[in-house]
mmCIF entry with sequence, helices, sheets and N, C-alpha, C, O atoms, coordinates in Angstrom:
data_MODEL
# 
_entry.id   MODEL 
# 
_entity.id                         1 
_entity.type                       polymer 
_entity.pdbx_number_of_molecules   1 
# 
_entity_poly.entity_id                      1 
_entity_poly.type                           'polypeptide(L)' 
_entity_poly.nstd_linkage                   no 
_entity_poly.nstd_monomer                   no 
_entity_poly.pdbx_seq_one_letter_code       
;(UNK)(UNK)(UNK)(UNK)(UNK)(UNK)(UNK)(UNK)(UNK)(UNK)(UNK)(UNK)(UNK)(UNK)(UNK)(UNK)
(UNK)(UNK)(UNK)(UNK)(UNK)(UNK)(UNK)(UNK)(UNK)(UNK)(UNK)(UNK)(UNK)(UNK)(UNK)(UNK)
(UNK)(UNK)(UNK)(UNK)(UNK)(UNK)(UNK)(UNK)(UNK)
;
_entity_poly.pdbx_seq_one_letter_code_can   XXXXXXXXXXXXXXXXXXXXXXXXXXXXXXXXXXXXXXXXX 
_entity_poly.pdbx_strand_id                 A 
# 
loop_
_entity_poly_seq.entity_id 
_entity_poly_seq.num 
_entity_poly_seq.mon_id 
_entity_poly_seq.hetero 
1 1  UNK n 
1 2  UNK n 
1 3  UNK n 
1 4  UNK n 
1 5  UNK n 
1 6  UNK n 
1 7  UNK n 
1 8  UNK n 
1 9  UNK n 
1 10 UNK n 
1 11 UNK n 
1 12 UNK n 
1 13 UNK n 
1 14 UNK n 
1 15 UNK n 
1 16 UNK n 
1 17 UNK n 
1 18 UNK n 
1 19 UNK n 
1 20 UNK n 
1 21 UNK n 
1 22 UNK n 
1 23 UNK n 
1 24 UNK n 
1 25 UNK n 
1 26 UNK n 
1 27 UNK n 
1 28 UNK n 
1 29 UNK n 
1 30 UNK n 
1 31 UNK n 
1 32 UNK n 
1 33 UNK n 
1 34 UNK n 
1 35 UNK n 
1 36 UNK n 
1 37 UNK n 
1 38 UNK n 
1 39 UNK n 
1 40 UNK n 
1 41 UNK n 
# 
_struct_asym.id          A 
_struct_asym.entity_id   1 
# 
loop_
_struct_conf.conf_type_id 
_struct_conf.id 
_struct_conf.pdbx_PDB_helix_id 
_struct_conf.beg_label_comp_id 
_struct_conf.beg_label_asym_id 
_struct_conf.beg_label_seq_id 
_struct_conf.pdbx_beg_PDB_ins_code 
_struct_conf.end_label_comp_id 
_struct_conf.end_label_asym_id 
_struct_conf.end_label_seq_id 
_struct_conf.pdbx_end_PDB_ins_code 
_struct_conf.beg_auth_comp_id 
_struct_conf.beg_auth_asym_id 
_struct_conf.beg_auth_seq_id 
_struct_conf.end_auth_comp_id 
_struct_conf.end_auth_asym_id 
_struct_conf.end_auth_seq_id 
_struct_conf.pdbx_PDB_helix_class 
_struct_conf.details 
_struct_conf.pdbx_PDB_helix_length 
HELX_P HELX_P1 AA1 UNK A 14 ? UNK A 17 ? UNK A 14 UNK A 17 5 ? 4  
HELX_P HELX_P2 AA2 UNK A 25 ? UNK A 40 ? UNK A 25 UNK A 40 1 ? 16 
# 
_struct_conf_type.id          HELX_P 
_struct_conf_type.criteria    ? 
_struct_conf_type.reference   ? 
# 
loop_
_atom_site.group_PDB 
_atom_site.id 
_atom_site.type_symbol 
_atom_site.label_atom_id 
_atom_site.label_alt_id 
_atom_site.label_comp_id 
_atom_site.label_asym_id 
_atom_site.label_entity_id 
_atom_site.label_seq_id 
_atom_site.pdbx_PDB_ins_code 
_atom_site.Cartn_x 
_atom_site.Cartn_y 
_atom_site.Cartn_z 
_atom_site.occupancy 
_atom_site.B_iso_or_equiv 
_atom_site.pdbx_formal_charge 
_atom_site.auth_seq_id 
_atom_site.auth_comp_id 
_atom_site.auth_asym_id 
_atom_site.auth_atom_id 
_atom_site.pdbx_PDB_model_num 
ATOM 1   N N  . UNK A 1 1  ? 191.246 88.532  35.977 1.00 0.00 ? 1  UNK A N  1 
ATOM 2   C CA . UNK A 1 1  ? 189.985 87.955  35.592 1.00 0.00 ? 1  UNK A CA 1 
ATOM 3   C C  . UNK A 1 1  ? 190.033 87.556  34.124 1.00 0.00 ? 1  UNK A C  1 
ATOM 4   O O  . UNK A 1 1  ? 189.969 88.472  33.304 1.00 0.00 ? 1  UNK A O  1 
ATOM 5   N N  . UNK A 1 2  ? 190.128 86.411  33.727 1.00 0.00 ? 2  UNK A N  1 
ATOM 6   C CA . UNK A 1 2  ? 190.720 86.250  32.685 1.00 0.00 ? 2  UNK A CA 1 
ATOM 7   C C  . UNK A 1 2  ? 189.349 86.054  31.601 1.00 0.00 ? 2  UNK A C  1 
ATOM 8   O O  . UNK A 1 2  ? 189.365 85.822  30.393 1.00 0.00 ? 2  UNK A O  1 
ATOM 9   N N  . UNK A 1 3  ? 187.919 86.286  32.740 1.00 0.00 ? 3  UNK A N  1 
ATOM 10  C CA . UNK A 1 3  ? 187.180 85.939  31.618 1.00 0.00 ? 3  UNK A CA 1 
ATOM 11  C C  . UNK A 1 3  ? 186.228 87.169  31.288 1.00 0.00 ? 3  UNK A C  1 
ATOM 12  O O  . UNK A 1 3  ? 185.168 87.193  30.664 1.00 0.00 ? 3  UNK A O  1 
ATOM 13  N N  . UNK A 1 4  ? 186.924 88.150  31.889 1.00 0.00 ? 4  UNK A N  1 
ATOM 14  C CA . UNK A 1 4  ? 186.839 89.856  31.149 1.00 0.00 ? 4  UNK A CA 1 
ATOM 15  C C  . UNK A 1 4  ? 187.676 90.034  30.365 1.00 0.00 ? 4  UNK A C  1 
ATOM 16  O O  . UNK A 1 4  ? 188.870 89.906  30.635 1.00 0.00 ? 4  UNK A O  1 
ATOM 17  N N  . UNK A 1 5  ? 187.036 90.512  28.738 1.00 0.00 ? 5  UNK A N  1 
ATOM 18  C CA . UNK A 1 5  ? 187.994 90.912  27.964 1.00 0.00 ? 5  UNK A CA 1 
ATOM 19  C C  . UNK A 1 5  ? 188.530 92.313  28.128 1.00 0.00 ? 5  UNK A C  1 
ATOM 20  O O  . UNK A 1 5  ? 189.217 92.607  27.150 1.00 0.00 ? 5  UNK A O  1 
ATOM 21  N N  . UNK A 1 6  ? 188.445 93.479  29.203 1.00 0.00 ? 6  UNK A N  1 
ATOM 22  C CA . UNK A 1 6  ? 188.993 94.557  29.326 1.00 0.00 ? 6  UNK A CA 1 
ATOM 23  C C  . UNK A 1 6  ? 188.878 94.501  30.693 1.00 0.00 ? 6  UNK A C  1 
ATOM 24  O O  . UNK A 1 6  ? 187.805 94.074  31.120 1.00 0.00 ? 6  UNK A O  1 
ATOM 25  N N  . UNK A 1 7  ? 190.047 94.957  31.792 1.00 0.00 ? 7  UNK A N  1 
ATOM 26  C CA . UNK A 1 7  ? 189.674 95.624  32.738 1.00 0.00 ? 7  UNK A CA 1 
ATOM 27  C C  . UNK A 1 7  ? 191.217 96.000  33.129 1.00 0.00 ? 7  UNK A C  1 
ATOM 28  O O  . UNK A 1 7  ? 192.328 95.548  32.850 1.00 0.00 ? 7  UNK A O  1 
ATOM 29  N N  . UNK A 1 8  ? 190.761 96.933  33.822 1.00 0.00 ? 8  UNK A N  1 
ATOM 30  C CA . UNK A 1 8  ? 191.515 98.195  34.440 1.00 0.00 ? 8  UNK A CA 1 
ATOM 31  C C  . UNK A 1 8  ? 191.818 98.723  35.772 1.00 0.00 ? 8  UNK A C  1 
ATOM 32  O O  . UNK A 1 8  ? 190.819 98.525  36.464 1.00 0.00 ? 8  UNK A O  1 
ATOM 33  N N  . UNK A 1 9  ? 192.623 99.232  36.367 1.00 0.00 ? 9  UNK A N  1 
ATOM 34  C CA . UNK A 1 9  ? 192.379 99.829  37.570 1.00 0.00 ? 9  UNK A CA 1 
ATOM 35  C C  . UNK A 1 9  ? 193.294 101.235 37.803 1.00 0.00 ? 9  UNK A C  1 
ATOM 36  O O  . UNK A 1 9  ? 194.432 100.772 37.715 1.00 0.00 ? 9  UNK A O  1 
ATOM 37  N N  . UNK A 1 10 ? 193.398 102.200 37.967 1.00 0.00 ? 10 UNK A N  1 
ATOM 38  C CA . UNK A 1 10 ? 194.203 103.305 38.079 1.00 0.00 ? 10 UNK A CA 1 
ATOM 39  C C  . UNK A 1 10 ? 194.019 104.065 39.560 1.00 0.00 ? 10 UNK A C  1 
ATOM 40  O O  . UNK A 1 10 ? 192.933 103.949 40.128 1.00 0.00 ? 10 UNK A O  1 
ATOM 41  N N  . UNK A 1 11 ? 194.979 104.761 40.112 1.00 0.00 ? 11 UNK A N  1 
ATOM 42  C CA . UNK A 1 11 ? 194.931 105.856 41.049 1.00 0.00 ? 11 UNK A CA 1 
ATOM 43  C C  . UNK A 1 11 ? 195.476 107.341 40.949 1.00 0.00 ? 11 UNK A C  1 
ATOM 44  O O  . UNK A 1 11 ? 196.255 108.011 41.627 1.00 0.00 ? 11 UNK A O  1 
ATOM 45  N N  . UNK A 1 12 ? 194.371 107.667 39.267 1.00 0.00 ? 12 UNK A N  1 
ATOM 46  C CA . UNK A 1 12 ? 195.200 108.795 39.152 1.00 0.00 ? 12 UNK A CA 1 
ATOM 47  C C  . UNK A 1 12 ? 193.735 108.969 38.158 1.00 0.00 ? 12 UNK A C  1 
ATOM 48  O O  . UNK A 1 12 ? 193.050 108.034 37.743 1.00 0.00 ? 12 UNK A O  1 
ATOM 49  N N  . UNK A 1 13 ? 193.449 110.747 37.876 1.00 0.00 ? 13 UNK A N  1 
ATOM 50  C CA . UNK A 1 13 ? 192.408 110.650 36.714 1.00 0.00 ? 13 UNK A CA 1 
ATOM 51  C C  . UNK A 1 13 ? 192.236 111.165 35.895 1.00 0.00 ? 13 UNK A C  1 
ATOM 52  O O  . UNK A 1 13 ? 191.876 112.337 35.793 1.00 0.00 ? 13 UNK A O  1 
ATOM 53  N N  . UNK A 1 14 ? 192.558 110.038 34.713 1.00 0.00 ? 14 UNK A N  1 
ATOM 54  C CA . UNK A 1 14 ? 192.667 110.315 33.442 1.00 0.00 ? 14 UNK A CA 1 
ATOM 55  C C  . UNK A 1 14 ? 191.528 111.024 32.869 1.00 0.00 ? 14 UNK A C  1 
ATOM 56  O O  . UNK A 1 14 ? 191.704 111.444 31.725 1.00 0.00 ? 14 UNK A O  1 
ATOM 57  N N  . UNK A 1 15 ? 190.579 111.212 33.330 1.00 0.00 ? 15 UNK A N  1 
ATOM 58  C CA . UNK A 1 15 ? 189.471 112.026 33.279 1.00 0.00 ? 15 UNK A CA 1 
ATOM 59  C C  . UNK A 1 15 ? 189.686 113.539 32.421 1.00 0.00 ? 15 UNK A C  1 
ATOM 60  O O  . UNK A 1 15 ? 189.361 114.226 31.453 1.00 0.00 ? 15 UNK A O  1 
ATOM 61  N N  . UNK A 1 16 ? 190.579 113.406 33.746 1.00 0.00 ? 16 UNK A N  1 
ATOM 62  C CA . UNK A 1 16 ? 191.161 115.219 33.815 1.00 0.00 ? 16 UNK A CA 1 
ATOM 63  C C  . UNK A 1 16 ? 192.045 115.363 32.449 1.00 0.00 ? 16 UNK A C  1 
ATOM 64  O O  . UNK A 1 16 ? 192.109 116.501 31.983 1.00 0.00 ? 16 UNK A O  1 
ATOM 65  N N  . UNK A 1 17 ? 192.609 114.502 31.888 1.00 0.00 ? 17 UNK A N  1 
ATOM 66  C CA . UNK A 1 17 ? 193.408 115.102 30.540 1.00 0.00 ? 17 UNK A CA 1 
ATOM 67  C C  . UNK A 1 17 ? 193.050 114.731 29.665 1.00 0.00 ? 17 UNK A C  1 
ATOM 68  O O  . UNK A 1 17 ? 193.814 114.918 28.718 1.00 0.00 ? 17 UNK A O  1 
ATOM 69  N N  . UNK A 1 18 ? 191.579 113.902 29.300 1.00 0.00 ? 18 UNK A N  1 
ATOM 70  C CA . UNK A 1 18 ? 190.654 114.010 28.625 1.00 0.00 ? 18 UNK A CA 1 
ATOM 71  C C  . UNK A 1 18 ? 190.172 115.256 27.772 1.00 0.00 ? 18 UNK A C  1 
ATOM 72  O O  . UNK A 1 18 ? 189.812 116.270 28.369 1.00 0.00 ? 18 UNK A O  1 
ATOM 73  N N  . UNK A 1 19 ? 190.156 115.194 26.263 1.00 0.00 ? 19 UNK A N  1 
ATOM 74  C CA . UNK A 1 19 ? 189.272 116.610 25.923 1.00 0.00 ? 19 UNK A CA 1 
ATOM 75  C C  . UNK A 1 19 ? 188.383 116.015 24.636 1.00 0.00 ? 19 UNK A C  1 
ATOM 76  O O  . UNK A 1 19 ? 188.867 115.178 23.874 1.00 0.00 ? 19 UNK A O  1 
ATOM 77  N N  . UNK A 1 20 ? 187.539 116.343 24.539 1.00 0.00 ? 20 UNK A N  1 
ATOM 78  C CA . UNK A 1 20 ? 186.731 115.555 24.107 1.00 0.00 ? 20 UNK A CA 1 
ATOM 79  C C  . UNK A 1 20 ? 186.745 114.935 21.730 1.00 0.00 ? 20 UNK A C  1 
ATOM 80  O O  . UNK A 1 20 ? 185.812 114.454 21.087 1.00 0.00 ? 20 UNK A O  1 
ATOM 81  N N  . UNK A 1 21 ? 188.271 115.312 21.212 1.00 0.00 ? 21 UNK A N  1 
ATOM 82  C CA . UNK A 1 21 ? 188.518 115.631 20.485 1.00 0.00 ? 21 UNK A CA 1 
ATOM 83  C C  . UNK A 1 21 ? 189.653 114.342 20.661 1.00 0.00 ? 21 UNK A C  1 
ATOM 84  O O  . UNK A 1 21 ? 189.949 113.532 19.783 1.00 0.00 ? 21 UNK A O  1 
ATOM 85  N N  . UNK A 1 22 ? 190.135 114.394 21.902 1.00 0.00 ? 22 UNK A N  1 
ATOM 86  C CA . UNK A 1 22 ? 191.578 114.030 22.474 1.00 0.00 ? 22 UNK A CA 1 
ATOM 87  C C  . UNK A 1 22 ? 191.206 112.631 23.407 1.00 0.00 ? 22 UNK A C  1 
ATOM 88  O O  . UNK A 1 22 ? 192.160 112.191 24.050 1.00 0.00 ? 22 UNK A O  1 
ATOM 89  N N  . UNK A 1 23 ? 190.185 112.057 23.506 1.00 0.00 ? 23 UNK A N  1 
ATOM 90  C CA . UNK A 1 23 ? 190.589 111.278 24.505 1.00 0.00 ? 23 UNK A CA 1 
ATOM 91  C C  . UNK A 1 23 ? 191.740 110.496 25.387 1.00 0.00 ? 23 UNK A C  1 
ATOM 92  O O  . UNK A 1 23 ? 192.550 109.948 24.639 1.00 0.00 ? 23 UNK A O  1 
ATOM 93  N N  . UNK A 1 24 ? 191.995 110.321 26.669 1.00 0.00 ? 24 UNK A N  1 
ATOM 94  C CA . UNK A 1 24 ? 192.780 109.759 27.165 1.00 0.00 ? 24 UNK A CA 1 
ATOM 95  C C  . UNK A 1 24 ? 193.234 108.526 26.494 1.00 0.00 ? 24 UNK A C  1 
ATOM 96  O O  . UNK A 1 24 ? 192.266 107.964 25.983 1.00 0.00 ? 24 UNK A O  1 
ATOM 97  N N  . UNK A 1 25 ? 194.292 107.922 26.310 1.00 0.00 ? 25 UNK A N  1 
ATOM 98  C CA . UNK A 1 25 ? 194.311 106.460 26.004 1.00 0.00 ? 25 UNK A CA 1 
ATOM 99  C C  . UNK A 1 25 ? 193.141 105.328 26.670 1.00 0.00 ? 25 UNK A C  1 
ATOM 100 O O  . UNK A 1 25 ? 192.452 104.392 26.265 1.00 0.00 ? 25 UNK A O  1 
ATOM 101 N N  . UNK A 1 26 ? 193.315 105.816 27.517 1.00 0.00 ? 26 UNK A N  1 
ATOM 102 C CA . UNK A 1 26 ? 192.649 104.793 28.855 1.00 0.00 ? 26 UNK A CA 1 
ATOM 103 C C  . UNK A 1 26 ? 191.136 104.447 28.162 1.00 0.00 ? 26 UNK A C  1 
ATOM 104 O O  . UNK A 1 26 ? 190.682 103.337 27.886 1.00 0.00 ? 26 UNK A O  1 
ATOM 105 N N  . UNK A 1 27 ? 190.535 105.744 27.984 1.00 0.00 ? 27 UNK A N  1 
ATOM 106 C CA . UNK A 1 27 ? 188.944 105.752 27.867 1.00 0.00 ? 27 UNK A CA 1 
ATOM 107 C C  . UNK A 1 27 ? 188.932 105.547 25.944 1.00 0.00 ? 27 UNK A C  1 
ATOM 108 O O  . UNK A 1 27 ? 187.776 105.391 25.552 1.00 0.00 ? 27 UNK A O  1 
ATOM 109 N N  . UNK A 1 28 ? 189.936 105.529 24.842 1.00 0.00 ? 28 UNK A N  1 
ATOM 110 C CA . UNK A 1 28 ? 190.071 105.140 23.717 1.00 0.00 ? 28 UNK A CA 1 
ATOM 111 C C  . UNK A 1 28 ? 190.057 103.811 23.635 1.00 0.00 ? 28 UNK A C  1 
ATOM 112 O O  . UNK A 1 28 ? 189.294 103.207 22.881 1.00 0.00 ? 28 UNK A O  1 
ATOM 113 N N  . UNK A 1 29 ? 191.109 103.112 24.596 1.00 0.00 ? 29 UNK A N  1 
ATOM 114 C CA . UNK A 1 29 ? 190.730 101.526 24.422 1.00 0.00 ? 29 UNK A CA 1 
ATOM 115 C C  . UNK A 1 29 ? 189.745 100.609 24.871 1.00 0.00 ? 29 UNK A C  1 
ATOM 116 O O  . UNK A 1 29 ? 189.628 99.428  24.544 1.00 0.00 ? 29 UNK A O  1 
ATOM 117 N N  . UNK A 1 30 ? 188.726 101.578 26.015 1.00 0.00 ? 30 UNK A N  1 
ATOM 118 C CA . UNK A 1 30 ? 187.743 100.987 26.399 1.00 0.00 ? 30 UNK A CA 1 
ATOM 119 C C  . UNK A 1 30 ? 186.552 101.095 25.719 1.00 0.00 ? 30 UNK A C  1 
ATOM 120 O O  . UNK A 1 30 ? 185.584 100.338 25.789 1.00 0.00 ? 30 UNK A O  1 
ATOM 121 N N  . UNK A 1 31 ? 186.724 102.338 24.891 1.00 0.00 ? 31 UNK A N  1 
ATOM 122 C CA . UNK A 1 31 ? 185.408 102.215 23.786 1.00 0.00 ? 31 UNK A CA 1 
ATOM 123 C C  . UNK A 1 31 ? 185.371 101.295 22.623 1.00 0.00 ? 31 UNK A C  1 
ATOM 124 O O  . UNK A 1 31 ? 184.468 100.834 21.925 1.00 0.00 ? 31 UNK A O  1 
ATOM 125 N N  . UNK A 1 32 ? 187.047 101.153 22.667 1.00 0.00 ? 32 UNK A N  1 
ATOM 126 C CA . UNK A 1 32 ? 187.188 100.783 21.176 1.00 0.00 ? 32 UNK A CA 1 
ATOM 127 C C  . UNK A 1 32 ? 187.328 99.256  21.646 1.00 0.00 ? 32 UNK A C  1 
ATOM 128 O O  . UNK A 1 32 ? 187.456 98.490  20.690 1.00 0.00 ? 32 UNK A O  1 
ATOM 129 N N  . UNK A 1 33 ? 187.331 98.698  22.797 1.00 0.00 ? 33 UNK A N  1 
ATOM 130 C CA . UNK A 1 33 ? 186.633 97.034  23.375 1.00 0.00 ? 33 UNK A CA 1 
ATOM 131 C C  . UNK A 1 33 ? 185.525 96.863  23.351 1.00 0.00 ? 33 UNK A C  1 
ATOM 132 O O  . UNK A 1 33 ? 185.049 95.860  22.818 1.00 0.00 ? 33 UNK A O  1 
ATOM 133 N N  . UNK A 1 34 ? 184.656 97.968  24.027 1.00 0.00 ? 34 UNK A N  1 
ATOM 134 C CA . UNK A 1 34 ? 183.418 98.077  24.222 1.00 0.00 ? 34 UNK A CA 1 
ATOM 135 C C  . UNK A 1 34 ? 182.273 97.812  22.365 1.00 0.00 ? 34 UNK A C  1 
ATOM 136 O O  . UNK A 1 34 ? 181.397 97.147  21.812 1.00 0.00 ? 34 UNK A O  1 
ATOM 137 N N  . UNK A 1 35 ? 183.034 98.703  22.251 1.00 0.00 ? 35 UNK A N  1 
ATOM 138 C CA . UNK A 1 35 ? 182.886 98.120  20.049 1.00 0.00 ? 35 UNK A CA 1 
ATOM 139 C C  . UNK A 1 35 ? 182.631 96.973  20.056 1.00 0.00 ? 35 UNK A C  1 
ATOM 140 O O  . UNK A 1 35 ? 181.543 96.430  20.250 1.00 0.00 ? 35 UNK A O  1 
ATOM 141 N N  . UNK A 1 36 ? 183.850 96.429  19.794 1.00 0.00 ? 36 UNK A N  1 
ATOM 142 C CA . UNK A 1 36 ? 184.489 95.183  19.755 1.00 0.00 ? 36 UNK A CA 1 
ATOM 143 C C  . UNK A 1 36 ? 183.517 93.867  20.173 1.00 0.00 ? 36 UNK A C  1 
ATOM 144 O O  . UNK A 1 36 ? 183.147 92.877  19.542 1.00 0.00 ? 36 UNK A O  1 
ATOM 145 N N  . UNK A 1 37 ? 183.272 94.378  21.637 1.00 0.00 ? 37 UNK A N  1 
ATOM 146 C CA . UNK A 1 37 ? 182.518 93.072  22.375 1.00 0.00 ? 37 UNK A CA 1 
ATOM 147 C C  . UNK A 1 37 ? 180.941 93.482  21.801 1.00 0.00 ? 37 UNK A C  1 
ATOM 148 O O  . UNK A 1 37 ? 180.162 92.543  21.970 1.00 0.00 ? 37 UNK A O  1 
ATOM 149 N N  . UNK A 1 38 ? 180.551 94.233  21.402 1.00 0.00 ? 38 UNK A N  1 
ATOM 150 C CA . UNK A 1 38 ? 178.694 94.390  20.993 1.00 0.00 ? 38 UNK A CA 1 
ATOM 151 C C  . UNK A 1 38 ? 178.777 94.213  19.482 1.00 0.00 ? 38 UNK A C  1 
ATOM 152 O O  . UNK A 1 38 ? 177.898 94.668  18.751 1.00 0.00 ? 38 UNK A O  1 
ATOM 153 N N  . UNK A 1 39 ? 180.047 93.418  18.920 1.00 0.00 ? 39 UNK A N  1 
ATOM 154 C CA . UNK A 1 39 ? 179.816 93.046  17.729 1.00 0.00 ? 39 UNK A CA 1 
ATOM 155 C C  . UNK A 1 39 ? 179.575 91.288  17.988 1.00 0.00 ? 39 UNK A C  1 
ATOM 156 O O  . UNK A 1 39 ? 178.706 90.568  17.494 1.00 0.00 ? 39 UNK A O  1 
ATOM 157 N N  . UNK A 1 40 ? 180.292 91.057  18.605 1.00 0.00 ? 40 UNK A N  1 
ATOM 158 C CA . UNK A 1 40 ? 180.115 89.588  19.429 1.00 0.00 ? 40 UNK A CA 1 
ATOM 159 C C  . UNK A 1 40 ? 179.194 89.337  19.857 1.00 0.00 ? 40 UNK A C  1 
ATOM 160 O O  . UNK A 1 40 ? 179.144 88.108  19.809 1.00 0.00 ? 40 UNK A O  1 
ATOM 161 N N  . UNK A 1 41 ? 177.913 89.881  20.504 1.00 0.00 ? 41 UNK A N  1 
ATOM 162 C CA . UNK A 1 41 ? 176.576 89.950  20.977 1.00 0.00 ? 41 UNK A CA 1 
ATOM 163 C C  . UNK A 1 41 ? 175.732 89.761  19.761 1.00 0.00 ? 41 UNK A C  1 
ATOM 164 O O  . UNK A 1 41 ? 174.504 89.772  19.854 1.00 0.00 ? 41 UNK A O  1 
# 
């Protein structure tokens, strides 16, 4: 989807090696898009 600037799909959950100090990669680059795009708004 080329006209989403983030997306993802996994079958595994990164959830679980999450700590809240530590985030997963996964859920670090989606906040740090999520940033990103509500500066653009």
């Amino acid at each position: 989807y080329p006209d989403h600037p983030w997306f993802i799909g996994v079958q595994y959950h990164p959830e679980l090696k999450s700590r809240p100090l530590e985030p997963h990669p996964l859920f670090a680059s989606f906040i740090e898009a999520a940033v990103e795009q509500s500066r653009l708004v």
